[in-house]
DODREN-352043 format. One record per residue: residue in three letters; x, y negated, z of N, C-alpha, C in turn. Coordinates in steps of 0.02 Angstrom, whole numbers, padded with zeros to 5 digits, always signed. Layout:
BEGIN
alaXYZXYZXYZ/...
//
This chain:
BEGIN
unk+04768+02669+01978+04759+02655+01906+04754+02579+01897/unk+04773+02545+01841+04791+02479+01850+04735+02426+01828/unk+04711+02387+01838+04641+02384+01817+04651+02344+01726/unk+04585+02355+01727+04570+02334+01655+04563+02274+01629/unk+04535+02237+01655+04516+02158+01676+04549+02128+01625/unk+04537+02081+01583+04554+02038+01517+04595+02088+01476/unk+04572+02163+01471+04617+02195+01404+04543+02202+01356/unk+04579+02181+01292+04545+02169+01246+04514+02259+01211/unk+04451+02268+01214+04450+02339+01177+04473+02403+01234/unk+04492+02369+01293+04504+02436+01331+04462+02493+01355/unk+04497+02549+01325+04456+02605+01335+04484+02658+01392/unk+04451+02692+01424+04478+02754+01485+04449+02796+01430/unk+04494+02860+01435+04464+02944+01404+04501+02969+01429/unk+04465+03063+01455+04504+03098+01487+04529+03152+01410/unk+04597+03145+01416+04618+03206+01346+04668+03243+01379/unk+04710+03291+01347+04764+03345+01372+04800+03322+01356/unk+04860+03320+01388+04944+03310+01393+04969+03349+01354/unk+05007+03323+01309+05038+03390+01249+05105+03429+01280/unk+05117+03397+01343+05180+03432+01371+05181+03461+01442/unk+05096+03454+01455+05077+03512+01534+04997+03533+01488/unk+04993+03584+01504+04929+03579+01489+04884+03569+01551/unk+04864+03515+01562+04809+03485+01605+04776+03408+01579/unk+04705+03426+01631+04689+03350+01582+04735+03297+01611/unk+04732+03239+01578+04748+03168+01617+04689+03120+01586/unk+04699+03052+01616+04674+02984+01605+04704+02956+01580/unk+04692+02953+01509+04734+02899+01466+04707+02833+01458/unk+04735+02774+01487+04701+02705+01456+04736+02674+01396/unk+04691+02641+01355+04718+02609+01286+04693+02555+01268/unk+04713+02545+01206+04677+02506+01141+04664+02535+01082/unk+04622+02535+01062+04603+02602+00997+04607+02534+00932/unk+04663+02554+00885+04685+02497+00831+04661+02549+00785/unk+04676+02500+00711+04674+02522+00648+04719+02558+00637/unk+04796+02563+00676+04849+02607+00646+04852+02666+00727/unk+04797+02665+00763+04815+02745+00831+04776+02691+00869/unk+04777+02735+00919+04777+02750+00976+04842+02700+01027/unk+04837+02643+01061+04904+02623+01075+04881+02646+01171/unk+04932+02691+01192+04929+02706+01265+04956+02648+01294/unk+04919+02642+01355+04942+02577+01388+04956+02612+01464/unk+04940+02647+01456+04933+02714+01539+04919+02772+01537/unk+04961+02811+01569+04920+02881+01595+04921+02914+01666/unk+04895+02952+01679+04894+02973+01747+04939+03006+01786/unk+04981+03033+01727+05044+03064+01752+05109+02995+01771/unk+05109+02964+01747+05142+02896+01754+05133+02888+01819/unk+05082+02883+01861+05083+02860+01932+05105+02907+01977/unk+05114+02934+01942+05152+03011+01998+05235+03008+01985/unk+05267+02958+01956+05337+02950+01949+05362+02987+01876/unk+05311+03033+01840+05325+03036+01774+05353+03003+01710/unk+05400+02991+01673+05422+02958+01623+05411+03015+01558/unk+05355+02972+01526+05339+03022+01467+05371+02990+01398/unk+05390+03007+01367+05420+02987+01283+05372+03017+01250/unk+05326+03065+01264+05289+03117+01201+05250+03070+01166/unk+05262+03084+01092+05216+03041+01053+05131+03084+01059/unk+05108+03041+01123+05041+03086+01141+04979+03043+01102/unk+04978+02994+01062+04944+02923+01053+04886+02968+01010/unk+04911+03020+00956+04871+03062+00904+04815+03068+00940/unk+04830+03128+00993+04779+03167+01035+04732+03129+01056/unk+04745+03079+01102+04707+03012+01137+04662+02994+01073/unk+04689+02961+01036+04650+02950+00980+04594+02982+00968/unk+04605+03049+00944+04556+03129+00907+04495+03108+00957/unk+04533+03109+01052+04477+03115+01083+04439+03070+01093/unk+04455+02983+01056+04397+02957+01049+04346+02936+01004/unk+04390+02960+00949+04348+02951+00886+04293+03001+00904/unk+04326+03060+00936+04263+03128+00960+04211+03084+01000/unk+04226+03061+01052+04162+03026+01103+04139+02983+01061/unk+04155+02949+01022+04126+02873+00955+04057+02902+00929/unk+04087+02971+00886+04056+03007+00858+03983+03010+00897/unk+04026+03077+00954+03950+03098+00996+03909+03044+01013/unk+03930+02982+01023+03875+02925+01048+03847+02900+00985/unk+03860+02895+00924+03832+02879+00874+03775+02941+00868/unk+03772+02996+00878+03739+03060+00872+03687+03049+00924/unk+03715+03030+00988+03667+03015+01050+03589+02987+01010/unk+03636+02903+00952+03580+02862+00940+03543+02911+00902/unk+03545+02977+00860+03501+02969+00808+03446+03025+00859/unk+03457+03049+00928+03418+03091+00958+03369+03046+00970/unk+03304+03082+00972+03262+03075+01004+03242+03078+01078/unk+03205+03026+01101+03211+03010+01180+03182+03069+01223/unk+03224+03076+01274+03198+03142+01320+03108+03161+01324/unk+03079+03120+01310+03005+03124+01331+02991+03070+01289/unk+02914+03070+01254+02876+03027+01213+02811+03054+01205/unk+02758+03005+01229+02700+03013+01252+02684+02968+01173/unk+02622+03008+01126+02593+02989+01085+02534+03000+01080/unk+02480+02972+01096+02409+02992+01081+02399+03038+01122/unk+02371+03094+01114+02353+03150+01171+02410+03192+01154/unk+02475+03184+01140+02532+03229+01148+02587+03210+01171/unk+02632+03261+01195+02699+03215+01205+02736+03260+01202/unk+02821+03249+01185+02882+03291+01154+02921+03276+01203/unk+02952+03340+01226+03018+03317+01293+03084+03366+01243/unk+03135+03350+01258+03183+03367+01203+03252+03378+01277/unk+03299+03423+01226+03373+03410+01280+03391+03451+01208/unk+03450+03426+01246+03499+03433+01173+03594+03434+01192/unk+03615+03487+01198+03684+03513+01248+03742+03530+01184/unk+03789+03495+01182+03826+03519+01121+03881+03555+01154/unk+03910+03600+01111+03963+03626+01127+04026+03612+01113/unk+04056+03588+01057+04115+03553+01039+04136+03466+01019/unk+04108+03430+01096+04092+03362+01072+04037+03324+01028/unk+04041+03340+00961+04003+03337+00899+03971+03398+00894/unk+03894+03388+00889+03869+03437+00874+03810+03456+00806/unk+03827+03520+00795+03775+03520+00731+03694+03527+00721/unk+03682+03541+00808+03594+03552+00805+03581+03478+00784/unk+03523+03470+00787+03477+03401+00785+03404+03412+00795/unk+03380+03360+00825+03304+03368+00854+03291+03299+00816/unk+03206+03269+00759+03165+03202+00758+03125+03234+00786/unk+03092+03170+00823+03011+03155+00840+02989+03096+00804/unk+02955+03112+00760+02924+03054+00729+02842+03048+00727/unk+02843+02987+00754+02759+02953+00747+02733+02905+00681/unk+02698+02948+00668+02635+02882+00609+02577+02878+00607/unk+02571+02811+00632+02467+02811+00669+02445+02845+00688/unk+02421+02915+00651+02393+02964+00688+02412+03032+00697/unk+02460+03038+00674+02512+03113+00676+02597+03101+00698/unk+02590+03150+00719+02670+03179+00777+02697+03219+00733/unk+02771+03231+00700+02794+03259+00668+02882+03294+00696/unk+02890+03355+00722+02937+03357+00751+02967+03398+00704/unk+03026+03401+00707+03086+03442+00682+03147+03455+00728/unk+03175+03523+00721+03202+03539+00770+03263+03574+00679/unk+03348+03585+00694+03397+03593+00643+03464+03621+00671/unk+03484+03670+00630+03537+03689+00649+03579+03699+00597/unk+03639+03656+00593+03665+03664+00534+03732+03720+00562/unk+03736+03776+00510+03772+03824+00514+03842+03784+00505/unk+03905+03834+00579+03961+03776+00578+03963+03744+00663/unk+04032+03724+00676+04033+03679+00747+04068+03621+00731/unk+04073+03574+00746+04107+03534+00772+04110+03464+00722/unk+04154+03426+00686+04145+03368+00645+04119+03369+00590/unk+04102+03427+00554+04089+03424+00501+04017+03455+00492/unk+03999+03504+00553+03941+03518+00549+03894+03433+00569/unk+03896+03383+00635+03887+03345+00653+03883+03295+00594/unk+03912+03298+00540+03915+03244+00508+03842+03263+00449/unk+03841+03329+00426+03816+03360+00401+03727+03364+00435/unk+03722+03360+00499+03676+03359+00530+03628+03263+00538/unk+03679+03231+00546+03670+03161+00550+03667+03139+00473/unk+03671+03179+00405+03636+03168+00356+03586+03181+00370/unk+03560+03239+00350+03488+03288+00392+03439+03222+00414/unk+03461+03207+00479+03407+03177+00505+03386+03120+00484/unk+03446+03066+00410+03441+03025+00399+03370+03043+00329/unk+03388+03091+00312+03346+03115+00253+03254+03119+00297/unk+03252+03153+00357+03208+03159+00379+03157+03091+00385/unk+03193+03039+00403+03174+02988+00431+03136+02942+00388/unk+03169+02975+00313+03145+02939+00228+03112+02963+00209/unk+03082+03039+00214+03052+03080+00182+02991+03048+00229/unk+02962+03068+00287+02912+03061+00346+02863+02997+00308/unk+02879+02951+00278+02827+02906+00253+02793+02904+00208/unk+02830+02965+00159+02795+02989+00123+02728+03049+00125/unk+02733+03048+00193+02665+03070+00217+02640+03144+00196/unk+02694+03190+00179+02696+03263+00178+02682+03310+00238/unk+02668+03364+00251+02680+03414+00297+02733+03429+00292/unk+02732+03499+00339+02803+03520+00375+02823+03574+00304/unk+02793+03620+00274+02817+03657+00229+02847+03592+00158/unk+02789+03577+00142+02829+03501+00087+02883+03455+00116/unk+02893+03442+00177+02963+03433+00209+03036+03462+00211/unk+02995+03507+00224+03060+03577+00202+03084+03568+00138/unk+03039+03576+00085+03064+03583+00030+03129+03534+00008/unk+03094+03483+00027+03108+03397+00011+03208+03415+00025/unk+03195+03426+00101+03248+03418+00119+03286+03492+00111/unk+03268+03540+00078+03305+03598+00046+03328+03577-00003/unk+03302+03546-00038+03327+03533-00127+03367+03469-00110/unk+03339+03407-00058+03415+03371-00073+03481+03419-00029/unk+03490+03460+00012+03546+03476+00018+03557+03530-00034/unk+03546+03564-00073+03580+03603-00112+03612+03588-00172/unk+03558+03513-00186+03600+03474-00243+03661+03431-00230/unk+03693+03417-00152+03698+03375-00130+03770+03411-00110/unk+03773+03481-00086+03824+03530-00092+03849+03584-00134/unk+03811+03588-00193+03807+03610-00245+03868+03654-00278/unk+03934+03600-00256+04016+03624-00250+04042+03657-00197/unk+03981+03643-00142+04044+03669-00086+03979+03686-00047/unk+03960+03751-00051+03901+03760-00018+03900+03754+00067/unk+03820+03719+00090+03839+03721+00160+03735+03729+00159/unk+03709+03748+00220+03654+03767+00254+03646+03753+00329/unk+03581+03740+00323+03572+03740+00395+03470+03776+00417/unk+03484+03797+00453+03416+03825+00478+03346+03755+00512/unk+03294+03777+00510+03253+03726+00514+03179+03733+00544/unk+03150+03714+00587+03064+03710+00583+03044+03652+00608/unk+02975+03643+00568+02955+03578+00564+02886+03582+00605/unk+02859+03539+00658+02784+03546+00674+02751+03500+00664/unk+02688+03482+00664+02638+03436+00649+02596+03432+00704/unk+02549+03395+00730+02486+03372+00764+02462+03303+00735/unk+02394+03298+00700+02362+03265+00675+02309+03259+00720/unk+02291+03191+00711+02202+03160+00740+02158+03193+00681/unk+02183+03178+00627+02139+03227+00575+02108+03302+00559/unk+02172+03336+00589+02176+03402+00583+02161+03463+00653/unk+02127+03493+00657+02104+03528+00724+02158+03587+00730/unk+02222+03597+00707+02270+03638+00720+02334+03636+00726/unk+02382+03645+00756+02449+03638+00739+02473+03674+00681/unk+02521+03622+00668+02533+03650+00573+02640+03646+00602/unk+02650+03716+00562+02721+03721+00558+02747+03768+00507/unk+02798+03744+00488+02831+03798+00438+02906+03788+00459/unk+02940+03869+00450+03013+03853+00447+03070+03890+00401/unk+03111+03870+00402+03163+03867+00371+03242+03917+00398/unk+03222+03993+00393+03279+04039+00437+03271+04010+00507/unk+03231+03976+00539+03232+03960+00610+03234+03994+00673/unk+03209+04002+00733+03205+04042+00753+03103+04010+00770/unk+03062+04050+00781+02981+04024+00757+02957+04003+00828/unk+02908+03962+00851+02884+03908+00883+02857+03971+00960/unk+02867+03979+00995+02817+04000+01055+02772+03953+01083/unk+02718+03997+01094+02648+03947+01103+02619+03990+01175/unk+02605+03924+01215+02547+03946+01265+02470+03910+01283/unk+02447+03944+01286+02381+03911+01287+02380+03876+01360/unk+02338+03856+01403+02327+03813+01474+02322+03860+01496/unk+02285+03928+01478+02270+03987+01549+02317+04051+01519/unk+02377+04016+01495+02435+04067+01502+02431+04121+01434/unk+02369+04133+01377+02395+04163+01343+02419+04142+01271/unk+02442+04191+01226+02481+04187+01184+02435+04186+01106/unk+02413+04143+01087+02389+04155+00999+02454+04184+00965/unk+02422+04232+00933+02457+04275+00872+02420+04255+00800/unk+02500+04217+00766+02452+04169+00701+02528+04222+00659/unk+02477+04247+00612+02516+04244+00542+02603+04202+00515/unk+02642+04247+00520+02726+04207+00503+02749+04236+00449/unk+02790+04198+00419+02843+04228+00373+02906+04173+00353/unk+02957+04194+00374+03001+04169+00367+03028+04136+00310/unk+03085+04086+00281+03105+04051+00207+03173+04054+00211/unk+03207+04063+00176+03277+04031+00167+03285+03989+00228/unk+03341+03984+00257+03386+03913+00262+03386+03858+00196/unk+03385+03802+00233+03384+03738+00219+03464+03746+00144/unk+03479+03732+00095+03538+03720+00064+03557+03785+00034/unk+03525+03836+00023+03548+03894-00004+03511+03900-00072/unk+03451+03905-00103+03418+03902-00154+03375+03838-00163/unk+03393+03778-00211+03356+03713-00239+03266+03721-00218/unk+03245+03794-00259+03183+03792-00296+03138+03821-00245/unk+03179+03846-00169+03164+03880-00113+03078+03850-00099/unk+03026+03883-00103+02947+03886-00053+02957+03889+00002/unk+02922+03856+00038+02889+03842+00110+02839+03851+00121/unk+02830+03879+00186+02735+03888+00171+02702+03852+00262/unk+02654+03835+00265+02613+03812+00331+02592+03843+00343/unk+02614+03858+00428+02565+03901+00438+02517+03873+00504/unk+02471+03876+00507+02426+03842+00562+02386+03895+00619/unk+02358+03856+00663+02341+03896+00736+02290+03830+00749/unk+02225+03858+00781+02196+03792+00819+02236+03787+00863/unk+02236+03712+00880+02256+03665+00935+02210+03655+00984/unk+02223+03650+01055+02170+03639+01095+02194+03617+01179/unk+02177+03566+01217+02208+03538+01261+02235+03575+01297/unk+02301+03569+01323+02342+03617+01358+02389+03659+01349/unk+02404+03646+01278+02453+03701+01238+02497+03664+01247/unk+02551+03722+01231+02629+03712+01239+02663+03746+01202/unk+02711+03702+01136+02748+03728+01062+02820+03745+01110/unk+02834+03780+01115+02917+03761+01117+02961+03813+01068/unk+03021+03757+01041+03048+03797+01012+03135+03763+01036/unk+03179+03834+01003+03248+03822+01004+03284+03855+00965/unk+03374+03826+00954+03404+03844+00918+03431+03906+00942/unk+03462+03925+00898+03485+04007+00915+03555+04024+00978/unk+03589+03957+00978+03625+03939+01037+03605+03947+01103/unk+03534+03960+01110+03505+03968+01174+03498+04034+01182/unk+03503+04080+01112+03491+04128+01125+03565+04173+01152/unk+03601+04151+01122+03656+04175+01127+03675+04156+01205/unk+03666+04096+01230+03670+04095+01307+03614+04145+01357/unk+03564+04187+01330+03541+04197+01381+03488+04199+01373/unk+03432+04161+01336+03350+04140+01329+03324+04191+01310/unk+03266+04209+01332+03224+04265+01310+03157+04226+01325/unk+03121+04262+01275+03040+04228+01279+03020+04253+01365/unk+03037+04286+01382+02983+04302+01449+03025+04251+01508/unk+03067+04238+01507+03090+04179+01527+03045+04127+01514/unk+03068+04099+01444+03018+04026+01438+02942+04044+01454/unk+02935+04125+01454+02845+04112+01454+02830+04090+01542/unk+02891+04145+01581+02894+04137+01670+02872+04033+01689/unk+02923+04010+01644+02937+03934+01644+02861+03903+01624/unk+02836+03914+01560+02791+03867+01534+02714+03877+01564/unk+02721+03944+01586+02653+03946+01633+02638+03913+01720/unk+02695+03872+01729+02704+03853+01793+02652+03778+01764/unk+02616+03767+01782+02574+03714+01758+02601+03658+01816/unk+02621+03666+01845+02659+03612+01918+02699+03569+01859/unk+02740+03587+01836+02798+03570+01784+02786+03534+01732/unk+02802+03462+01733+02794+03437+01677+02828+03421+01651/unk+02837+03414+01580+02890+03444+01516+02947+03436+01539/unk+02985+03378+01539+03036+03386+01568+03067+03412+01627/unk+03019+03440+01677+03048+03464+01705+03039+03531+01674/unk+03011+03571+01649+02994+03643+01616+03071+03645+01571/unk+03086+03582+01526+03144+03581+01484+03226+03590+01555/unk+03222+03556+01606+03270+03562+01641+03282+03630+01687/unk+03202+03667+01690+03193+03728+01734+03240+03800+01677/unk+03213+03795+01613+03249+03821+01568+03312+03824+01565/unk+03340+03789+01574+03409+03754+01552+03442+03807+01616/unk+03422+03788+01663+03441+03804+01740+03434+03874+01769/unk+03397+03917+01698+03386+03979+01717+03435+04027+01673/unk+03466+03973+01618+03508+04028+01577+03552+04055+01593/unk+03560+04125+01581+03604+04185+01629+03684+04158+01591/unk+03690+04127+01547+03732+04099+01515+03782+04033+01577/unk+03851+04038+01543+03859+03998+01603+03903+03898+01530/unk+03902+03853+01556+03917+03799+01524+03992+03797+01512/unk+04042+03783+01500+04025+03750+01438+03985+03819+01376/unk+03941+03805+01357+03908+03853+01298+03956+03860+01226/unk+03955+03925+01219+03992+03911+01130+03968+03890+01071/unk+03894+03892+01088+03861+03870+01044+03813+03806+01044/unk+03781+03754+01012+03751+03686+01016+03670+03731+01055/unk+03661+03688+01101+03585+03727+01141+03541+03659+01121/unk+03487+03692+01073+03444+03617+01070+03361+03655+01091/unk+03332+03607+01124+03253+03653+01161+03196+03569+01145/unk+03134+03616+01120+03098+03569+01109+03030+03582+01143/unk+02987+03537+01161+02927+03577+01205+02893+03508+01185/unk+02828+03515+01167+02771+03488+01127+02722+03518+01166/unk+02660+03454+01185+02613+03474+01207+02561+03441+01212/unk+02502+03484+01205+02446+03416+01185+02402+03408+01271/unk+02405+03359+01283+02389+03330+01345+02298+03332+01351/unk+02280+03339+01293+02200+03322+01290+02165+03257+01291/unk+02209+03209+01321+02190+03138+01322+02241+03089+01317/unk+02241+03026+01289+02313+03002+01282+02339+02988+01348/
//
């Protein structure tokens, strides 16, 4: 392969050959008018290609542009706040993906959200990277997770109003103020909880709309004491469809050896599901440490 060395903007991506189907290595320059190929992999094998392949190359890097712009708006694998901390993974299935995970901190409260906007690929992703931009504006206004919901139900329904679109949602809380975890959600799939000596609180649920389907849609909080050693985890329905079952994550979250991230990678590693997934897998695991 020929090296890169003083090309201006040069990019490597692996995309498909429109005239074998296999991958290759295309190198370029990504302009305002394509994709300009400067190499491909079939070339060094004595190949002479004419195919106007420049489109494809292109698609596939505006696709990787995308996903790394998406990378930025995730939240970091692990974040230690006060006596809690959030470990996150986040697996898309068609490049661009439509789940989304915030972790957001303010002085004394942790505010997570976990989203799945119904849909795959560029348009769900784009749709999702609103989402989180809305999240990020709303959070200073210093609401809970059900008044969050709302917030961000009514701007997407006004917002698609012509062309309806939804996405599913739950929001959690941990406050220095407040002696319980506070969550409400939105068609989600609902939070599993373990205590330190393995059992399960049974708190009062009821489900809401999805996020973008009714403006005037209620949310409601629902709370559980909090107490050192617990463990929230929740996920999108993509996990379910690979494979996840609660007695799984419960096998996982009672291993007290395991800390979050590794509990988030033990998960991952147990789904009877095999990769590439058809659906976006997003997993969240929250836990209050007892001390910062």
């Amino acid at each position: 392969m020929p090296s890169s060395q003083g090309r201006k903007n040069f990019v490597e991506i692996t995309s498909s050959c429109p005239l074998k189907n296999s991958p290759v290595v295309i190198q370029g320059n990504p302009q305002a008018g394509g994709f300009v190929v400067s190499h491909c992999s079939r070339w060094q094998d004595g190949f002479s290609c004419e195919a106007p392949c420049s489109t494809q190359p292109g698609l596939e890097y505006s696709l990787q542009m995308a996903r790394r712009m998406q990378e930025l708006l995730e939240p970091p694998g692990l974040l230690h706040f006060h006596r809690w901390s959030a470990a996150s993974r986040l697996l898309v299935s068609q490049g661009v993906g439509g789940d989304f995970q915030v972790v957001v901190t303010r002085t004394n409260r942790l505010l997570a959200i976990q989203g799945d906007v119904v849909g795959k690929g560029i348009n769900a992703g784009l749709l999702a990277a609103y989402l989180v931009g809305l999240v990020e504006g709303i959070v200073d206004q210093d609401v809970g997770p059900a008044r969050l919901l709302e917030k961000l139900n009514r701007a997407l329904a006004q917002r698609t109003s012509s062309r309806p679109a939804f996405a599913t949602a739950v929001a959690i809380e941990a406050s220095l103020d407040e002696p319980d975890w506070i969550f409400a959600r939105a068609g989600h799939e609902p939070p599993l909880m373990v205590r330190a000596d393995g059992s399960q609180p049974i708190w009062e649920d009821s489900d809401c709309l999805p996020l973008g389907l009714e403006a005037g849609e209620n949310y409601r909080d629902h709370r559980v004491p909090r107490a050192a050693g617990d463990r929230l985890f929740v996920n999108s329905d993509g996990a379910l469809d690979a494979g996840l079952t609660p007695e799984l994550v419960l096998s996982v979250l009672t291993k007290s050896a395991l800390q979050e991230v590794q509990a988030l990678d033990e998960v991952l590693a147990r789904l009877p599901g095999q990769a590439p997934y058809r659906d976006d897998i997003s997993l969240l695991l929250l836990e209050d440490r007892g001390s910062p």
